[in-house]
C-alpha positions as MATLAB code, in Angstrom:
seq = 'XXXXXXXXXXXXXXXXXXXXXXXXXX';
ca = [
       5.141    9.791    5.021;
       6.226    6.110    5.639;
       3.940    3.398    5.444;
       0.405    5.333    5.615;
      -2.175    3.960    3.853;
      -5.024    6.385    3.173;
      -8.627    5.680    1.526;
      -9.965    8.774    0.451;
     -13.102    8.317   -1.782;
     -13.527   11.568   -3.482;
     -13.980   11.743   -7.576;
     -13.347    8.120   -7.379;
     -10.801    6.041   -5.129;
      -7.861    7.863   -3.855;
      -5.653    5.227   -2.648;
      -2.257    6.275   -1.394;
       0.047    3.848   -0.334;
       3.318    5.201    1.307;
       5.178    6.842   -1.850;
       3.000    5.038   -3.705;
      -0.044    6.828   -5.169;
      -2.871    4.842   -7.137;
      -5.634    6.723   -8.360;
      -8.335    3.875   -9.372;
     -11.772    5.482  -11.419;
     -14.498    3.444  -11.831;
];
């Protein structure tokens, strides 16, 4: 992966950003 952002709303919001991974729950 490079610079993929994916929005996967799942249990919550699944953000990942490159190598970056932010998992956000509201």
């Amino acid at each position: 992966k490079g610079t993929i952002v994916e929005l996967v709303v799942q249990n919550g919001q699944f953000v990942e950003f490159g190598q970056t991974l932010f998992i956000v729950k509201p």
